[in-house]
PDB file with SEQRES, HELIX, SHEET and CRYST1 records, atoms N, CA, C and O in Angstrom:
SEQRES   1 A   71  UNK UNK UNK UNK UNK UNK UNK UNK UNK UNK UNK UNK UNK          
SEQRES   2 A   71  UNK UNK UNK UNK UNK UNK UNK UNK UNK UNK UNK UNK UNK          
SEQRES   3 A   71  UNK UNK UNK UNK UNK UNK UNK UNK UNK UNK UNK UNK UNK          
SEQRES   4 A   71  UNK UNK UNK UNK UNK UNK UNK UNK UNK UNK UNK UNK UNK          
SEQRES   5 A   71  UNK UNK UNK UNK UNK UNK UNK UNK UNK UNK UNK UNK UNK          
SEQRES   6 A   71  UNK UNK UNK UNK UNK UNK                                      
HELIX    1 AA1 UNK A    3  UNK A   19  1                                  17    
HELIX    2 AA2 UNK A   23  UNK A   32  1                                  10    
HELIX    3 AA3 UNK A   41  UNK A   45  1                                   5    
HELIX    4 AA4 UNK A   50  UNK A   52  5                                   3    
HELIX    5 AA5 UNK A   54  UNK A   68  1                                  15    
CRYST1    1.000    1.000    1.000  90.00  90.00  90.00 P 1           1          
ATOM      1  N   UNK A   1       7.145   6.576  14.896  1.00  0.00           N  
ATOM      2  CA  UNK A   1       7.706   7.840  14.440  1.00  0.00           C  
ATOM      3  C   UNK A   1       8.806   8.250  15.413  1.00  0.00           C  
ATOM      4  O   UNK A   1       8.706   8.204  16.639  1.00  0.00           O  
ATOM      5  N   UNK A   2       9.942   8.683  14.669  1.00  0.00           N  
ATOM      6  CA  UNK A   2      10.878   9.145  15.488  1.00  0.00           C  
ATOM      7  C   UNK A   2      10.469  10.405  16.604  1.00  0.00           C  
ATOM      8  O   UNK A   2       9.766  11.350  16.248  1.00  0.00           O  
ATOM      9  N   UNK A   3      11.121  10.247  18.279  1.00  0.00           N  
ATOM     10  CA  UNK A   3      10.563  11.272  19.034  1.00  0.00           C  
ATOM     11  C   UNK A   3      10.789  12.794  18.682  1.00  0.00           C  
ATOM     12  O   UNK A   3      10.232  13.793  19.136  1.00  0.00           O  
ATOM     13  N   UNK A   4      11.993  12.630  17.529  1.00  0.00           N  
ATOM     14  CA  UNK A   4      12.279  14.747  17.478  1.00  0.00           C  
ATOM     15  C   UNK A   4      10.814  14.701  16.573  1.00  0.00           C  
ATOM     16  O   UNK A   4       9.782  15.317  16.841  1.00  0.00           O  
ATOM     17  N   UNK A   5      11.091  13.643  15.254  1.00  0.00           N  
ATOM     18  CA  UNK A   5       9.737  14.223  14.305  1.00  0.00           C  
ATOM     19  C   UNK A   5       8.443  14.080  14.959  1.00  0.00           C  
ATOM     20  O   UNK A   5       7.624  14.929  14.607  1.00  0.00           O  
ATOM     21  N   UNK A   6       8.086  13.324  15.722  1.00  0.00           N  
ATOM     22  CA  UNK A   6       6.471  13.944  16.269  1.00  0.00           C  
ATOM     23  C   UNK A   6       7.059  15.199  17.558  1.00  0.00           C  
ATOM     24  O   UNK A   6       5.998  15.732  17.883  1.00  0.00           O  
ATOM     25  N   UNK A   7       7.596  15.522  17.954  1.00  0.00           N  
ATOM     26  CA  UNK A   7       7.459  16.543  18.583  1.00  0.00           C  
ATOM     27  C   UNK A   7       7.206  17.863  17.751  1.00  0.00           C  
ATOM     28  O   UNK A   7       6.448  18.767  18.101  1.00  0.00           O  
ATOM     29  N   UNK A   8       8.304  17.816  16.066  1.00  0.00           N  
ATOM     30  CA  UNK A   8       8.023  19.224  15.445  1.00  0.00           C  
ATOM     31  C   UNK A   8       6.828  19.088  14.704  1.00  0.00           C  
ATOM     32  O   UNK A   8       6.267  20.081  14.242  1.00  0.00           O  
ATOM     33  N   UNK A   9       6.373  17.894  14.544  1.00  0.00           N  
ATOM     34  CA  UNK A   9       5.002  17.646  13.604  1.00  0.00           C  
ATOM     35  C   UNK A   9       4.076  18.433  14.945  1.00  0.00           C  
ATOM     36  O   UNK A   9       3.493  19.514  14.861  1.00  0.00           O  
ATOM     37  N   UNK A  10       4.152  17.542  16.147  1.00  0.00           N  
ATOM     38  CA  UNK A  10       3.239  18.879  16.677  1.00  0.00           C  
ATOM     39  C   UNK A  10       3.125  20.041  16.859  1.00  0.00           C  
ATOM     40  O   UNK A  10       1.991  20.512  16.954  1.00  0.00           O  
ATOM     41  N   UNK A  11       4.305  20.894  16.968  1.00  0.00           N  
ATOM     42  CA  UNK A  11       4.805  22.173  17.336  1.00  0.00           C  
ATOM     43  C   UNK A  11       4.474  22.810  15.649  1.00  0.00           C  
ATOM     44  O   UNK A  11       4.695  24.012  15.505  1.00  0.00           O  
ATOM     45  N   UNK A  12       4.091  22.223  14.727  1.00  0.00           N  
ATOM     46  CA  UNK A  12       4.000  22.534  13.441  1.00  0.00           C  
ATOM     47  C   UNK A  12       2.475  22.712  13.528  1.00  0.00           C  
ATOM     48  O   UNK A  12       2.062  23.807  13.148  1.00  0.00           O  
ATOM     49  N   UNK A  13       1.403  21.658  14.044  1.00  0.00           N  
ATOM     50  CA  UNK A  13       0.221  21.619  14.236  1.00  0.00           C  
ATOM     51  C   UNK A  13      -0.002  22.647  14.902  1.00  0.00           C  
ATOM     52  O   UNK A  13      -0.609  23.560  14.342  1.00  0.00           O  
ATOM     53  N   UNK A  14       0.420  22.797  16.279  1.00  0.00           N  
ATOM     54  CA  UNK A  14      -0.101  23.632  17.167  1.00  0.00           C  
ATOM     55  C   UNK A  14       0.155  25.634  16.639  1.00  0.00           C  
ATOM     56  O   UNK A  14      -0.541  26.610  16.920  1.00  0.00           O  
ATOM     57  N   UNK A  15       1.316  25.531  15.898  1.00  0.00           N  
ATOM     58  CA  UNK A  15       1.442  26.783  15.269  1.00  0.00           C  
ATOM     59  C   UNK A  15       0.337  26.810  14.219  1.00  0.00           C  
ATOM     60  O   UNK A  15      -0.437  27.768  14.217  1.00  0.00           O  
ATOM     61  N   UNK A  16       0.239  26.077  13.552  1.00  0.00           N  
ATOM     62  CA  UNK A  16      -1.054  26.326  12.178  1.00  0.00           C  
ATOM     63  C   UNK A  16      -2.379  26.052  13.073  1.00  0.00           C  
ATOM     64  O   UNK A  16      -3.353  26.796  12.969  1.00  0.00           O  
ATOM     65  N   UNK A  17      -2.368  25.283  13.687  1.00  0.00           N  
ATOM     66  CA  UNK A  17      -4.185  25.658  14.309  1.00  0.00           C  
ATOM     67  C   UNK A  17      -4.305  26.876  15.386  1.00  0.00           C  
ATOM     68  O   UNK A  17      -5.295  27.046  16.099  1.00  0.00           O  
ATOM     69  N   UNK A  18      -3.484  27.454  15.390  1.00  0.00           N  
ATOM     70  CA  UNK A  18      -3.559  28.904  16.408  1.00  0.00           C  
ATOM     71  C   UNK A  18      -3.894  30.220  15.545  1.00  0.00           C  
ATOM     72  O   UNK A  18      -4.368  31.289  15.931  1.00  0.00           O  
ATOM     73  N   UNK A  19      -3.437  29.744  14.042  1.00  0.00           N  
ATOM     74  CA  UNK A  19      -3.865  30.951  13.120  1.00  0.00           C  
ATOM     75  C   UNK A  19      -5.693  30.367  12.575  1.00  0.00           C  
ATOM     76  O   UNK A  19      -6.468  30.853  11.751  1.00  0.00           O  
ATOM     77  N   UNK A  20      -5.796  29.343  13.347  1.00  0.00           N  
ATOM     78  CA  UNK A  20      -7.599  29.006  12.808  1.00  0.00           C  
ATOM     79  C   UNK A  20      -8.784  29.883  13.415  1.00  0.00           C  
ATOM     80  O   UNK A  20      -8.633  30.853  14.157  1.00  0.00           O  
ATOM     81  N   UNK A  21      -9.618  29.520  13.099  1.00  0.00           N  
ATOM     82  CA  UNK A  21     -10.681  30.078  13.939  1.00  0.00           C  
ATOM     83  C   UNK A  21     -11.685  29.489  14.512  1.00  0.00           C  
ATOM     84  O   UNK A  21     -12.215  28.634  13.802  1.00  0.00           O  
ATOM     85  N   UNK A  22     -12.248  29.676  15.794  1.00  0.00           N  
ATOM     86  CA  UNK A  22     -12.765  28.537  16.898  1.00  0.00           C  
ATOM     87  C   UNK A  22     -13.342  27.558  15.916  1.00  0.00           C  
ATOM     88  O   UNK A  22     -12.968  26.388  15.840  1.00  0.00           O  
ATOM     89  N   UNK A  23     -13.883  27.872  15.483  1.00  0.00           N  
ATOM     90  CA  UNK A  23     -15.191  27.141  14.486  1.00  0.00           C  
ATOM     91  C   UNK A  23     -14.373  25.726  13.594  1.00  0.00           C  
ATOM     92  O   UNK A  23     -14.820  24.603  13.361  1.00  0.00           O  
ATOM     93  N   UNK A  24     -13.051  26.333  13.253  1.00  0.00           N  
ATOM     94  CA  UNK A  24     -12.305  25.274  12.574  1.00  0.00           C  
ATOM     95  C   UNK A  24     -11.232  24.355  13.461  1.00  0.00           C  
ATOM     96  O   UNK A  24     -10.751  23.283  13.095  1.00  0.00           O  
ATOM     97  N   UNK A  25     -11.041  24.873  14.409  1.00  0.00           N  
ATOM     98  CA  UNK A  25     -10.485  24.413  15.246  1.00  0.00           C  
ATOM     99  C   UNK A  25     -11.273  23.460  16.361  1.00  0.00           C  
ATOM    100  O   UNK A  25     -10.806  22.862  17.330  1.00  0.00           O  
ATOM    101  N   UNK A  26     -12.432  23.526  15.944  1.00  0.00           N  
ATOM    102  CA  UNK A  26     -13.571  22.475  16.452  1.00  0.00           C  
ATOM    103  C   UNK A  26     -13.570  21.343  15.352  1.00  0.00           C  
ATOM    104  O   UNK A  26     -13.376  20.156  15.614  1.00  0.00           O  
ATOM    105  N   UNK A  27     -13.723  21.667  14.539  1.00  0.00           N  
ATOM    106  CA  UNK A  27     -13.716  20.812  13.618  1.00  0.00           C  
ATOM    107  C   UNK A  27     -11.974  19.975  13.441  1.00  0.00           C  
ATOM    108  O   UNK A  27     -11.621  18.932  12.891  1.00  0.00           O  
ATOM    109  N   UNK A  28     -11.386  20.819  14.045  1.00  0.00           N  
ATOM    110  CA  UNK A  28      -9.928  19.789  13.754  1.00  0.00           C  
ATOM    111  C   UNK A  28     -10.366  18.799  14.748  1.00  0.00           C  
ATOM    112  O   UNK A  28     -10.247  17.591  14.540  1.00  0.00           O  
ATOM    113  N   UNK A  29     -10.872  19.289  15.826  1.00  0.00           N  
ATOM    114  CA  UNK A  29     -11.227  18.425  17.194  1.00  0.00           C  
ATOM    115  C   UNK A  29     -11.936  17.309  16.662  1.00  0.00           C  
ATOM    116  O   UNK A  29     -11.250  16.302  16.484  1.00  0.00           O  
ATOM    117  N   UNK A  30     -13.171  17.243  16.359  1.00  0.00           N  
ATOM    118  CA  UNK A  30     -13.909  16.432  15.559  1.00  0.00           C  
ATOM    119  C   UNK A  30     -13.314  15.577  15.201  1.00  0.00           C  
ATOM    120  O   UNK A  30     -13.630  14.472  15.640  1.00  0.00           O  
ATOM    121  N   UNK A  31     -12.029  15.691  14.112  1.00  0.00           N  
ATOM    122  CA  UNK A  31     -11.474  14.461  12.990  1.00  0.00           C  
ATOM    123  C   UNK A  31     -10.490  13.725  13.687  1.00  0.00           C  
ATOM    124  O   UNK A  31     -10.111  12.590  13.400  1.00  0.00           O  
ATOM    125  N   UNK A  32     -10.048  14.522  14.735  1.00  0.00           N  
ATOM    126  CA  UNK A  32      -8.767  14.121  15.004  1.00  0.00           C  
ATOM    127  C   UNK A  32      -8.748  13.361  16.554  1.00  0.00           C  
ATOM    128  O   UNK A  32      -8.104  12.394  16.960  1.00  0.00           O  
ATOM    129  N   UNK A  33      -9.817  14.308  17.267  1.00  0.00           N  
ATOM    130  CA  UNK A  33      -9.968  14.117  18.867  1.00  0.00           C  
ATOM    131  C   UNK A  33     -11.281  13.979  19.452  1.00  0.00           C  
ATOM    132  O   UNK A  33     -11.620  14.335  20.581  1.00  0.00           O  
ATOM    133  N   UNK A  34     -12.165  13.279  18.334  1.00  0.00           N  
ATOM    134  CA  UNK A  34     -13.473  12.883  18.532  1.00  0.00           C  
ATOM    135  C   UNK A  34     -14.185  12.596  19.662  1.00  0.00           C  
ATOM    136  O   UNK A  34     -15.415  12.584  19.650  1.00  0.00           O  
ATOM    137  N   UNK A  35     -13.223  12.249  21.114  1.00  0.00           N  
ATOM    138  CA  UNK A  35     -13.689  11.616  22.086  1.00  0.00           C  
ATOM    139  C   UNK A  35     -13.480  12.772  23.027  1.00  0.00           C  
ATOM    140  O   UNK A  35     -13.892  12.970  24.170  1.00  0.00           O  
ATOM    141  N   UNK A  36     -12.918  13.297  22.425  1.00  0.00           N  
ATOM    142  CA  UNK A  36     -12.424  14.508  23.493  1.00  0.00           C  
ATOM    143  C   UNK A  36     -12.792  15.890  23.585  1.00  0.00           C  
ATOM    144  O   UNK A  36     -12.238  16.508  24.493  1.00  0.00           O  
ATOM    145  N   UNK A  37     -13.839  16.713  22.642  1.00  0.00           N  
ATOM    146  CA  UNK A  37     -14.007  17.916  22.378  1.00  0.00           C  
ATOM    147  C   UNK A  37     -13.672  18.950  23.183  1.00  0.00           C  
ATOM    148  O   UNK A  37     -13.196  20.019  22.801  1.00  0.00           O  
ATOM    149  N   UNK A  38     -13.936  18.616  24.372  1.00  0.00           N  
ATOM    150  CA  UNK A  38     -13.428  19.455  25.536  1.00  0.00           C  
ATOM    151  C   UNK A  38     -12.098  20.029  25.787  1.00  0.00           C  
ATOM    152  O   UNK A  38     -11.827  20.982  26.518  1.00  0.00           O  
ATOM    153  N   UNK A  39     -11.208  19.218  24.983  1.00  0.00           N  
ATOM    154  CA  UNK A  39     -10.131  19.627  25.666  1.00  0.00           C  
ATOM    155  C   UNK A  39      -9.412  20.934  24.430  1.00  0.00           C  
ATOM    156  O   UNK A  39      -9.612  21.175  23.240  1.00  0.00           O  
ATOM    157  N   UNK A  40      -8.726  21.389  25.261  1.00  0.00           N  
ATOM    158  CA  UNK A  40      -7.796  22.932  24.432  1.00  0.00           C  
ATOM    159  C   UNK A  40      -7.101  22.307  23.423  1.00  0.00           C  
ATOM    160  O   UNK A  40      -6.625  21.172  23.467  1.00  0.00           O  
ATOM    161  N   UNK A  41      -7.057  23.157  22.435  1.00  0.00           N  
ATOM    162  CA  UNK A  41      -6.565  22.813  21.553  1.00  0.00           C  
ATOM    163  C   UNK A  41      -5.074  21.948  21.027  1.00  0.00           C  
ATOM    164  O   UNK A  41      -4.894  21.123  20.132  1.00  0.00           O  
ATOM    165  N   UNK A  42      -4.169  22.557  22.015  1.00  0.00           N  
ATOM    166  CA  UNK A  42      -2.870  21.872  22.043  1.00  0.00           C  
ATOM    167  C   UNK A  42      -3.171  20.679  22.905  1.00  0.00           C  
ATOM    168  O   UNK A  42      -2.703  19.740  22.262  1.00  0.00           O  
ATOM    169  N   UNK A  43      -3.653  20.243  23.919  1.00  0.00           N  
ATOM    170  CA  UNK A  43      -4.014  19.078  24.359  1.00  0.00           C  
ATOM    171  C   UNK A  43      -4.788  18.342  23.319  1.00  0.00           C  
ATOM    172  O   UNK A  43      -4.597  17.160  23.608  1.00  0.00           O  
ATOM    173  N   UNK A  44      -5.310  18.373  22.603  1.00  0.00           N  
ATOM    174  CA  UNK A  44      -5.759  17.361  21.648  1.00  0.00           C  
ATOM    175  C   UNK A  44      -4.895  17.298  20.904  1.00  0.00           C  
ATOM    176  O   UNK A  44      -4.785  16.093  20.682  1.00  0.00           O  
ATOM    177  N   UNK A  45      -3.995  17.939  20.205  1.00  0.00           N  
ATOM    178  CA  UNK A  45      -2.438  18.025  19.364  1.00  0.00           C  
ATOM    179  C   UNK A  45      -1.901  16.840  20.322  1.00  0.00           C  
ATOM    180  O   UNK A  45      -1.697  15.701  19.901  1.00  0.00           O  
ATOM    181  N   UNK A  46      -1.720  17.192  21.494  1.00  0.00           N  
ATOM    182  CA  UNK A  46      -0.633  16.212  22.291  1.00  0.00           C  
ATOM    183  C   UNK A  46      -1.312  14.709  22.427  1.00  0.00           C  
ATOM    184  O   UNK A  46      -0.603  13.798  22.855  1.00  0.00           O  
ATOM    185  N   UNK A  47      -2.848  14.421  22.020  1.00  0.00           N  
ATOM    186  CA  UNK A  47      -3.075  13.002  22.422  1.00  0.00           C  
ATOM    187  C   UNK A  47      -3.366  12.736  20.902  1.00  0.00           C  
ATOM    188  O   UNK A  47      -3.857  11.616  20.764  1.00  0.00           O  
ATOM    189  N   UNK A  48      -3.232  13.349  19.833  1.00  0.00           N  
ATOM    190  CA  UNK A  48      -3.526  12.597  18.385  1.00  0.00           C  
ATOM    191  C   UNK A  48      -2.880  11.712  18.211  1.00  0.00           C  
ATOM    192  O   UNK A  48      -1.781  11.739  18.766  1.00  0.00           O  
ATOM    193  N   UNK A  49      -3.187  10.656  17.473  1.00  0.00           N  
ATOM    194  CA  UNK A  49      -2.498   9.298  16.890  1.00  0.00           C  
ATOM    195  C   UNK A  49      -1.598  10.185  15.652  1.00  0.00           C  
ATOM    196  O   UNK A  49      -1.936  11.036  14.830  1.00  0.00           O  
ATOM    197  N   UNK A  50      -0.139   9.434  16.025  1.00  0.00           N  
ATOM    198  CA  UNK A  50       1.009  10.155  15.234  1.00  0.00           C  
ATOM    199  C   UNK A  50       0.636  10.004  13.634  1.00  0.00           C  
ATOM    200  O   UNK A  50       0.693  10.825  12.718  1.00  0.00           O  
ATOM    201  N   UNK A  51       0.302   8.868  13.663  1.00  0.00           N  
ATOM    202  CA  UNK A  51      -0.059   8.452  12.040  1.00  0.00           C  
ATOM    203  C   UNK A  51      -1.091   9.173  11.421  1.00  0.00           C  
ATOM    204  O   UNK A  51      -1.320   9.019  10.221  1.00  0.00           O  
ATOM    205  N   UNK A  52      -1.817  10.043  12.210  1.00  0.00           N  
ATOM    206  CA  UNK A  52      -2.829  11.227  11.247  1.00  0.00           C  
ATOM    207  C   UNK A  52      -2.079  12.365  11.740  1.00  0.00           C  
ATOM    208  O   UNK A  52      -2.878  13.241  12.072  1.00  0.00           O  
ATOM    209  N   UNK A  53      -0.872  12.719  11.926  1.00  0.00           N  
ATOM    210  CA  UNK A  53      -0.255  14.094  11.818  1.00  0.00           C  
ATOM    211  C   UNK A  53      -0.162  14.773  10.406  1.00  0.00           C  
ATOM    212  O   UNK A  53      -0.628  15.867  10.086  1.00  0.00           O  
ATOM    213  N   UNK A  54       0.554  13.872   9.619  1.00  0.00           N  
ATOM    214  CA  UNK A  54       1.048  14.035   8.125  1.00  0.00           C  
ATOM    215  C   UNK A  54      -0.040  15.018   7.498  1.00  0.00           C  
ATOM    216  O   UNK A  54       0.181  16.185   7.174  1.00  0.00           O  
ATOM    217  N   UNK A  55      -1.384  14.274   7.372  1.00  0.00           N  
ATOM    218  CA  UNK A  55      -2.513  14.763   6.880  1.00  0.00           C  
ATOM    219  C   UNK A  55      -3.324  15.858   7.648  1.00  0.00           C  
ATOM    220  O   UNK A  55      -3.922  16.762   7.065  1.00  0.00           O  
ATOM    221  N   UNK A  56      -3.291  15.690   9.091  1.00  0.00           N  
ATOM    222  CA  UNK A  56      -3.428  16.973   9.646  1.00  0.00           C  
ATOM    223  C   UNK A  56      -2.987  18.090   9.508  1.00  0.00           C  
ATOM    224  O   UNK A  56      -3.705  19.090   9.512  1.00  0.00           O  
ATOM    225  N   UNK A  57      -1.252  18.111   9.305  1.00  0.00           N  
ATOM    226  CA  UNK A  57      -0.460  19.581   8.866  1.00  0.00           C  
ATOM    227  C   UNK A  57      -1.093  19.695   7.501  1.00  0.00           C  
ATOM    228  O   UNK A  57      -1.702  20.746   7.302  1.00  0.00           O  
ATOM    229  N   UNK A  58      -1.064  18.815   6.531  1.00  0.00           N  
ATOM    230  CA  UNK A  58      -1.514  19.411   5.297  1.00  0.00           C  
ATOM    231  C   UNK A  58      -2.722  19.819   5.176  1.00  0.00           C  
ATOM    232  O   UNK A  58      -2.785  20.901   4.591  1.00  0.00           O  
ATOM    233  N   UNK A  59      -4.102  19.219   5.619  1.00  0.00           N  
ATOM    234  CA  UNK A  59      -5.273  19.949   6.349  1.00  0.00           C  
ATOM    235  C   UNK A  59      -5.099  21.731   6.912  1.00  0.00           C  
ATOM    236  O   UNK A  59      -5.634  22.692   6.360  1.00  0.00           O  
ATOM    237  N   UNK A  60      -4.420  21.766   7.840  1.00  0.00           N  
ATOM    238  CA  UNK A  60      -4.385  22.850   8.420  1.00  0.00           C  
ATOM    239  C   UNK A  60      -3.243  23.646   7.387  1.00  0.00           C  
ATOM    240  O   UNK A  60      -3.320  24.870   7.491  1.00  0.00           O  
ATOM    241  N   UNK A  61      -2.587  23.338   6.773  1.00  0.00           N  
ATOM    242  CA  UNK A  61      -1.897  24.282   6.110  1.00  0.00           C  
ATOM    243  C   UNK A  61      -2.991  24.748   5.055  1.00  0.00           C  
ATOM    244  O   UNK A  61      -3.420  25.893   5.197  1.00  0.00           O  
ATOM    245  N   UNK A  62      -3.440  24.044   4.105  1.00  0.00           N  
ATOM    246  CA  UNK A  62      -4.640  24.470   3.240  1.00  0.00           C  
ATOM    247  C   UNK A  62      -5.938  25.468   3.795  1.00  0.00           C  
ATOM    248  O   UNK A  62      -6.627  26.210   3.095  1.00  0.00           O  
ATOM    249  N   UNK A  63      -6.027  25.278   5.043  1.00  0.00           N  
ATOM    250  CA  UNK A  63      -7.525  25.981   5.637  1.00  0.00           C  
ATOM    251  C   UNK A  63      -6.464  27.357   6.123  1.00  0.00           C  
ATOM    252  O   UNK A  63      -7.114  28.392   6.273  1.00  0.00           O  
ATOM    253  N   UNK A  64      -5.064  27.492   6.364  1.00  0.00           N  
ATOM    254  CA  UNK A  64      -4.367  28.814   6.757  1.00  0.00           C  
ATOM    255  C   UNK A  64      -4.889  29.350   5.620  1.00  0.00           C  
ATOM    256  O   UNK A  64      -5.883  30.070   5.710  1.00  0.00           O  
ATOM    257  N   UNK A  65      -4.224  29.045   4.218  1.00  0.00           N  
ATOM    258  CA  UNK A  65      -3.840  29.479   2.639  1.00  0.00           C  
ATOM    259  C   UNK A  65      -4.739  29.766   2.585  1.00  0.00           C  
ATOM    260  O   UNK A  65      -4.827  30.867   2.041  1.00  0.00           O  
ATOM    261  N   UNK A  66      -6.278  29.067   3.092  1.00  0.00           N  
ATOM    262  CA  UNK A  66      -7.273  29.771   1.945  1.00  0.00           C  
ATOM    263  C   UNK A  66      -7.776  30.887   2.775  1.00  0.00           C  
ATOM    264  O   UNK A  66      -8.297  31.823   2.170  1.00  0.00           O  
ATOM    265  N   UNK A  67      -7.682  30.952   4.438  1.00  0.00           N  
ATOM    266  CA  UNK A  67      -7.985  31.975   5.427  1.00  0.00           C  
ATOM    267  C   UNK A  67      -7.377  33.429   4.494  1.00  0.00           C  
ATOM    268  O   UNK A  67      -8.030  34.431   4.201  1.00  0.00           O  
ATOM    269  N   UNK A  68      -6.066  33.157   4.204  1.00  0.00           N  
ATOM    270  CA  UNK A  68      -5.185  34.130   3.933  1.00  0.00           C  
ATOM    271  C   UNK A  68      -5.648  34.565   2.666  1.00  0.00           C  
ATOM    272  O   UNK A  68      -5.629  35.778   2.455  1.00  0.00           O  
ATOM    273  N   UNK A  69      -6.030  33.858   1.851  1.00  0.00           N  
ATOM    274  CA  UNK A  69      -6.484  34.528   0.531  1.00  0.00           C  
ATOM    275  C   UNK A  69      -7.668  35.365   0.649  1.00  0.00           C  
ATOM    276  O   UNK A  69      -8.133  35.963  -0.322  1.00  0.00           O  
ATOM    277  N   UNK A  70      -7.985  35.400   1.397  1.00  0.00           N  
ATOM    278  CA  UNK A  70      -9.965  35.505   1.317  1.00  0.00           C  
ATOM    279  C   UNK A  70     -10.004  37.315   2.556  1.00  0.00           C  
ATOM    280  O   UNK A  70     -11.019  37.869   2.976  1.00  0.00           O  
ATOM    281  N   UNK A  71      -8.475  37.763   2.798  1.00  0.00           N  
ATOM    282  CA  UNK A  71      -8.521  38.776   3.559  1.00  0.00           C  
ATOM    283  C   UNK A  71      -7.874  39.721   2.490  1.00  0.00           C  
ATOM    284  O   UNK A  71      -7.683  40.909   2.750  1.00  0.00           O  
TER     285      UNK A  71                                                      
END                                                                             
């Protein structure tokens, strides 16, 4: 992946999992950073394998949308 597009794919991640809530943002940990639970949230953004970004933003964009509907 080109270096600008994984940098905004993360900066895209790290903006949509900041509107999550701990509970889901554990669970991003889980799918994405399985070995790592411990670490803060943007540090697991920064060690994901680029090739599950795609599906991660669309993940986290869907769990914003439905946050947002449900207030």
């Amino acid at each position: 992946m080109n270096k600008t597009l994984k940098n905004a794919a993360k900066d895209i991640l790290k903006g949509l999992l900041a509107q999550l809530t701990e509970g889901q943002q554990l669970m991003f940990k889980r799918m994405y950073c399985h070995n790592n639970l411990d670490l803060p949230i943007n540090e697991a953004v920064d060690q994901m394998d680029e090739s599950k970004m795609d599906n991660a933003i669309t993940q986290c964009e869907r769990t914003v949308e439905n946050n947002n509907s449900k207030k």
